[in-house]
KEROSE-346861 format. One line per 5 residues: number of its first residue (from 0); their letters; for each residue x, y, z of C-alpha. Coordinates in Angstrom, 3 decimals. Layout:
// residues N
NUM) A) X,Y,Z | ... .
This chain:
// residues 301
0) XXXXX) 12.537,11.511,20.205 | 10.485,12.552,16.717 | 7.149,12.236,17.099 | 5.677,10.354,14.289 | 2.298,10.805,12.525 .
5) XXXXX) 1.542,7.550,11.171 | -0.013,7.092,7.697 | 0.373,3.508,7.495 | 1.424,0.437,9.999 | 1.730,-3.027,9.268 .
10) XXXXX) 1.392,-3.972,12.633 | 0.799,-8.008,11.849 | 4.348,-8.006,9.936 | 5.353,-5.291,12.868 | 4.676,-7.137,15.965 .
15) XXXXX) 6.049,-10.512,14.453 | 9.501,-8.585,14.371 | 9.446,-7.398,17.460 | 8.293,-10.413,18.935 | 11.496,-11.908,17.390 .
20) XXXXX) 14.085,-9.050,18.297 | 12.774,-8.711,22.324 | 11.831,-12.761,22.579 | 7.999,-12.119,23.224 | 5.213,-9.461,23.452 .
25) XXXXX) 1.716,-9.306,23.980 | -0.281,-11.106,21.676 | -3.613,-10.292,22.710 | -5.510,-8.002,23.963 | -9.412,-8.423,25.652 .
30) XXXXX) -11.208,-5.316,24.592 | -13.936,-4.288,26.615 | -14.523,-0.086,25.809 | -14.176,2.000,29.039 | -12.954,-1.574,31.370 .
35) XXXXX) -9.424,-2.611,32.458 | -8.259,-5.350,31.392 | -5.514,-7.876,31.355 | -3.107,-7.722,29.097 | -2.206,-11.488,27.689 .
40) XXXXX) 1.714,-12.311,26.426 | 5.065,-12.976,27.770 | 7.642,-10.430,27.586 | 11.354,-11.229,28.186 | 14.746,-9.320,27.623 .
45) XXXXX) 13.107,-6.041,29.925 | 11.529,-4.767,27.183 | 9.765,-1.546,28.418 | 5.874,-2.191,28.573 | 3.302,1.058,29.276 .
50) XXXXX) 2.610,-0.090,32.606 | 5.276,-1.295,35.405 | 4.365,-4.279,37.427 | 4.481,-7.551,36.253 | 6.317,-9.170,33.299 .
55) XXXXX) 4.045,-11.989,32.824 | 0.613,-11.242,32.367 | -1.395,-9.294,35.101 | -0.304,-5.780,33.717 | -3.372,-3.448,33.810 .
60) XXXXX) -4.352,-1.444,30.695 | -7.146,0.424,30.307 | -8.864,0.360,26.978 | -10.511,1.872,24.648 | -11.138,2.394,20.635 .
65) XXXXX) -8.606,5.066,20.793 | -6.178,3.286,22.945 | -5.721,0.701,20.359 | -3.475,2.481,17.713 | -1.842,3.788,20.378 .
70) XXXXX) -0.552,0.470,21.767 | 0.917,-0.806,17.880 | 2.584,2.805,17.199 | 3.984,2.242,21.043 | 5.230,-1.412,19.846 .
75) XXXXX) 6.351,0.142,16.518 | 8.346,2.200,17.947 | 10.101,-0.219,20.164 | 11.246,-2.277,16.865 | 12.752,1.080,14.631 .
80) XXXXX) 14.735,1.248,18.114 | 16.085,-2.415,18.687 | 16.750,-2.609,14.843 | 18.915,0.525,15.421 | 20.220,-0.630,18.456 .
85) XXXXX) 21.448,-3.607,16.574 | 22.074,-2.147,13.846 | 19.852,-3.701,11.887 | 18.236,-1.161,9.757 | 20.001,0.718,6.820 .
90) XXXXX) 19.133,4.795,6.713 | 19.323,5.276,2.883 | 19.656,8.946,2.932 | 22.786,9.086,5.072 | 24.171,6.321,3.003 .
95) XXXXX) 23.675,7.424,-0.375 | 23.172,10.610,-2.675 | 21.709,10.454,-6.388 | 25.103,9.936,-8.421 | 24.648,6.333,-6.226 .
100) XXXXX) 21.357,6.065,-7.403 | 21.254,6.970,-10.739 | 24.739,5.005,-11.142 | 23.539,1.482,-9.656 | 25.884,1.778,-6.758 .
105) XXXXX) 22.604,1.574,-4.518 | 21.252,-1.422,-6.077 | 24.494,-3.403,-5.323 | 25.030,-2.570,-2.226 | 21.161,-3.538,-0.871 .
110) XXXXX) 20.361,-7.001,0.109 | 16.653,-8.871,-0.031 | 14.735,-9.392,3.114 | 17.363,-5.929,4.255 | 15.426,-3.718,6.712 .
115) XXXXX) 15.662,0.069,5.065 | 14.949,3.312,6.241 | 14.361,6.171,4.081 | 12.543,9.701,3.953 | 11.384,10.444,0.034 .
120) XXXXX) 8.922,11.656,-2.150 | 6.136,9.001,-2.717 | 3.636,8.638,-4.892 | 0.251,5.908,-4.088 | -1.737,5.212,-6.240 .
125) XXXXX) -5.136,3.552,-5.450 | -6.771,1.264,-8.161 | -9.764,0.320,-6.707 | -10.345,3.782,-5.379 | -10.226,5.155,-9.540 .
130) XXXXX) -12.288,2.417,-10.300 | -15.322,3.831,-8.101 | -14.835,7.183,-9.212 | -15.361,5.459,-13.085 | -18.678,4.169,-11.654 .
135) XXXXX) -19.614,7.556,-10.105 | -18.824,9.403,-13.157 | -21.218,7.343,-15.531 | -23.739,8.179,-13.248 | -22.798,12.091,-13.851 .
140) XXXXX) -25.141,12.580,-17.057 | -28.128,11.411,-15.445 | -27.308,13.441,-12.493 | -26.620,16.518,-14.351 | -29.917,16.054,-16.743 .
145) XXXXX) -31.969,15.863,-13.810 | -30.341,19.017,-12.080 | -30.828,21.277,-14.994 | -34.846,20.296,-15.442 | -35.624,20.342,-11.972 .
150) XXXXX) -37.366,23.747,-12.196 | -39.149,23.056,-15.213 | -42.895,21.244,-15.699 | -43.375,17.518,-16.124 | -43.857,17.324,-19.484 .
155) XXXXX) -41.012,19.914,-20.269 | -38.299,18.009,-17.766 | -39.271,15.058,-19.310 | -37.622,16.397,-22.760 | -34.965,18.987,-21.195 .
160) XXXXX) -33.439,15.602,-20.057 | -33.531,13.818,-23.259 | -32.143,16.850,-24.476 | -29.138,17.150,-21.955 | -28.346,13.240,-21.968 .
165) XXXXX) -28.207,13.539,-25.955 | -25.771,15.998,-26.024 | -23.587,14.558,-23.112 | -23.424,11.451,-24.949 | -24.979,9.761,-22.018 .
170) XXXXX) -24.472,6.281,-24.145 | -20.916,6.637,-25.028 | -20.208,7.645,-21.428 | -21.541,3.822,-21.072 | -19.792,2.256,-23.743 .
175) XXXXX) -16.210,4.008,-22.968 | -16.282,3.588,-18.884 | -17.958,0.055,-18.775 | -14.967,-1.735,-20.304 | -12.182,0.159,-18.734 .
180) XXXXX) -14.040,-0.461,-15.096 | -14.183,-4.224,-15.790 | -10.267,-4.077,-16.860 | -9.196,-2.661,-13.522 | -11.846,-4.462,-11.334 .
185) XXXXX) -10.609,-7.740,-12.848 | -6.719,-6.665,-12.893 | -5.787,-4.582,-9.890 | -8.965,-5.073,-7.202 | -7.525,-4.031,-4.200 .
190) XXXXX) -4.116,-2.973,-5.199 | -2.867,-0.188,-3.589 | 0.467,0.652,-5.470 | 3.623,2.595,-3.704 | 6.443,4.708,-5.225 .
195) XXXXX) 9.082,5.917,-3.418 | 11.247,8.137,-5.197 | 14.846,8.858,-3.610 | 15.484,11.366,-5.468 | 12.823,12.499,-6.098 .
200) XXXXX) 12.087,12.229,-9.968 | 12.219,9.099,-12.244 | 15.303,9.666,-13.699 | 16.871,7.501,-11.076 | 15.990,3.683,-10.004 .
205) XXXXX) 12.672,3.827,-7.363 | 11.005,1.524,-5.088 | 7.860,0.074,-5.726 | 5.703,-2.080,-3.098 | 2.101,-2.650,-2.179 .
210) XXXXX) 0.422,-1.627,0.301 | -2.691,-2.926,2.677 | -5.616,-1.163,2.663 | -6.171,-2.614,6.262 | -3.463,-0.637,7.247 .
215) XXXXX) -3.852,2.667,6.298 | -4.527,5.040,8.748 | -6.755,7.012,7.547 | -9.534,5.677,5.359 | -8.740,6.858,1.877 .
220) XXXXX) -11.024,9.518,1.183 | -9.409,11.545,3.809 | -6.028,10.514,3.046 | -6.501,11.537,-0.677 | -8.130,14.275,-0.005 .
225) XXXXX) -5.182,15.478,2.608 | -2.367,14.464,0.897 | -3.465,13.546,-2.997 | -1.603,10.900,-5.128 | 1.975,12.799,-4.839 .
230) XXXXX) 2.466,14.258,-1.731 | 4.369,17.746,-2.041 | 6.281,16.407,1.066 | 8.411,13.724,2.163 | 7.114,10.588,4.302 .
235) XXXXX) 9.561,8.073,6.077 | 8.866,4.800,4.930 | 10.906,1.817,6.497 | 10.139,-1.515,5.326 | 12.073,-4.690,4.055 .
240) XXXXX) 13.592,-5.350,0.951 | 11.297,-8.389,-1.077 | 13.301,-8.442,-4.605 | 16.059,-6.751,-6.269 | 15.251,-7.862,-10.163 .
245) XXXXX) 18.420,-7.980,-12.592 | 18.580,-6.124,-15.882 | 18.098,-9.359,-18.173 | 14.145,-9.639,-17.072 | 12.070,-12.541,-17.559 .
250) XXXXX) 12.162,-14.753,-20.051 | 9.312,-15.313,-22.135 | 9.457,-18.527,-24.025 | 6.024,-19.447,-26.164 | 4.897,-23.299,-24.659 .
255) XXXXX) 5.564,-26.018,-26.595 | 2.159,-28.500,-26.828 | 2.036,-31.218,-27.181 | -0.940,-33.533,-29.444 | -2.427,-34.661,-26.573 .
260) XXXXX) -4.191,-32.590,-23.847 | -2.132,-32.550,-20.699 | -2.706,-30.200,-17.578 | 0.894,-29.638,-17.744 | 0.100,-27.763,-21.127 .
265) XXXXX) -2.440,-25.993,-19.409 | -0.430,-24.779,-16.982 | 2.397,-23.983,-19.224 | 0.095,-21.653,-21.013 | -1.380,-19.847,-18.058 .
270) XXXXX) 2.581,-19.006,-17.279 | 3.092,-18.077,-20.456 | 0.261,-15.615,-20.577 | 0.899,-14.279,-17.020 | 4.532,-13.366,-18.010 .
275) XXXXX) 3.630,-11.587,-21.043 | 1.084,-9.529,-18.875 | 4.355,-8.334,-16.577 | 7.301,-7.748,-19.240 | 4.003,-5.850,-21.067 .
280) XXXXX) 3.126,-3.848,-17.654 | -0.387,-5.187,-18.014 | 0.102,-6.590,-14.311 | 1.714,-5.299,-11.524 | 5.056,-6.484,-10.137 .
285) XXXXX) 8.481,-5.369,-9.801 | 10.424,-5.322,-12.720 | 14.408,-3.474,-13.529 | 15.191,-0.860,-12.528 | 12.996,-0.602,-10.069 .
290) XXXXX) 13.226,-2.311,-6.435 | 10.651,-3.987,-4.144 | 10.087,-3.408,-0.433 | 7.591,-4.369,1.671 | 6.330,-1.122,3.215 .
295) XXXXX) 6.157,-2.276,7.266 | 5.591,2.130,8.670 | 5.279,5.464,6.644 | 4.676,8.319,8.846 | 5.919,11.932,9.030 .
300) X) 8.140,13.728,11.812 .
């Protein structure tokens, strides 16, 4: 068996599955650090558990912060398996090359709500991450105005940092970050974005889903800092298939109102406006060519 280095686990979505596939697993867990404890769920079809003895509550476990992950990469692992076992989970790569991607042949032969597996190039890209960086790097003038006077007198730092913010253009630092901040804190808080690329460039269809900062398993400072936005190496991602959009789009059709108000208008033009914001790219969602998946693991082996 691969061992897998997990980088991100939806372990809500995760356990649901397996829960489904194996007719039960633990649901709970009472964590007390450094105490045994029981372990609370009913687990049928001899699904292996870490410790024998006992089907049906009673099982021992002993645990701790650490011990945590460990128990949902143990249950992850258990689903990959069953959906192989019933053959259940589409491996892109063995399936397909590029001509099959680039050509469309991919596209038709995928189904929503499909399980897929598939090691690729990814790109993530972080939103809310960029936006704090903005806010840190308005800060930078002042910062850098009060390193360079440091040494100097009172009355000489005073105008050394007059001196440096005037020629940073401290104030159209301030009038260029402030509005793009407030676009992307009001557009894409907490988006997390995720492109996997199968063959590894854009020139062919990719897939595009979200992903849950909950999940991550690393907190993103380290993971950016290890890996970057485009990893120069290829993760497994398996996940589900959420939408597969056709080539003629969405329709946008300008509302119709009507001389009196009516909340229906209201609504109308809220739908309007939202659908402009996609077919534009303003918003995020999945649009053709691309493909959405719900990312459920990405690890590497």
């Amino acid at each position: 068996m691969d061992l897998k280095d997990f980088i991100y686990l939806d372990i809500d979505r995760v356990r649901s599955f397996t829960s489904q596939l194996f007719e039960g697993i633990p649901e709970t867990i009472d964590s007390k650090n450094g105490k045994e404890q029981d372990i609370k769920g009913k687990i049928k079809g001899g699904m292996p558990f870490l410790i024998s003895g006992g089907l049906e509550g009673g099982s021992l476990f002993r645990q701790e912060k650490t011990e945590t992950k460990s128990l949902q990469h143990y249950i992850y692992v258990l689903f990959e398996d069953r959906l192989n076992d019933l053959k259940k989970l589409s491996v892109l790569n063995e399936k397909f090359d590029e001509k099959n991607w680039v050509e469309g042949i991919v596209r038709k032969g995928l189904k929503e709500s499909e399980f897929i597996k598939i090691t690729a190039n990814v790109k993530i890209f972080d939103y809310e991450y960029l936006d704090n960086a903005f806010k840190m790097v308005k800060g930078l003038p002042e910062t850098v105005a009060e390193l360079t006077s440091m040494s100097l007198t009172k009355d000489k730092r005073k105008q050394k940092k007059r001196e440096t913010l005037k020629e940073m253009g401290a104030r159209d630092w301030d009038s260029t970050i402030n509005p793009i901040s407030k676009f992307m804190e009001t557009m894409y808080k907490g988006i997390i974005s995720l492109k996997i690329y199968p063959v590894g460039t854009d020139s062919a269809p990719y897939l595009l889903g979200r992903l849950n900062k909950n999940y991550l398993q690393y907190d993103r400072e380290t993971l950016l800092f290890q890996y970057g936005t485009e990893p120069n190496q290829k993760w497994t991602i398996v996940g589900q298939i959420s939408t597969i959009p056709d080539e003629k789009g969405i329709n946008v059709e300008k509302p119709q109102l009507k001389e009196g108000y009516n909340m229906l208008d209201m609504e109308n033009i809220m739908e309007y406006i939202l659908k402009l914001m996609v077919t534009t790219g303003l918003k995020f969602s999945v649009s053709y060519p691309s493909i959405g998946i719900i990312p459920l693991a990405i690890y590497r082996v």
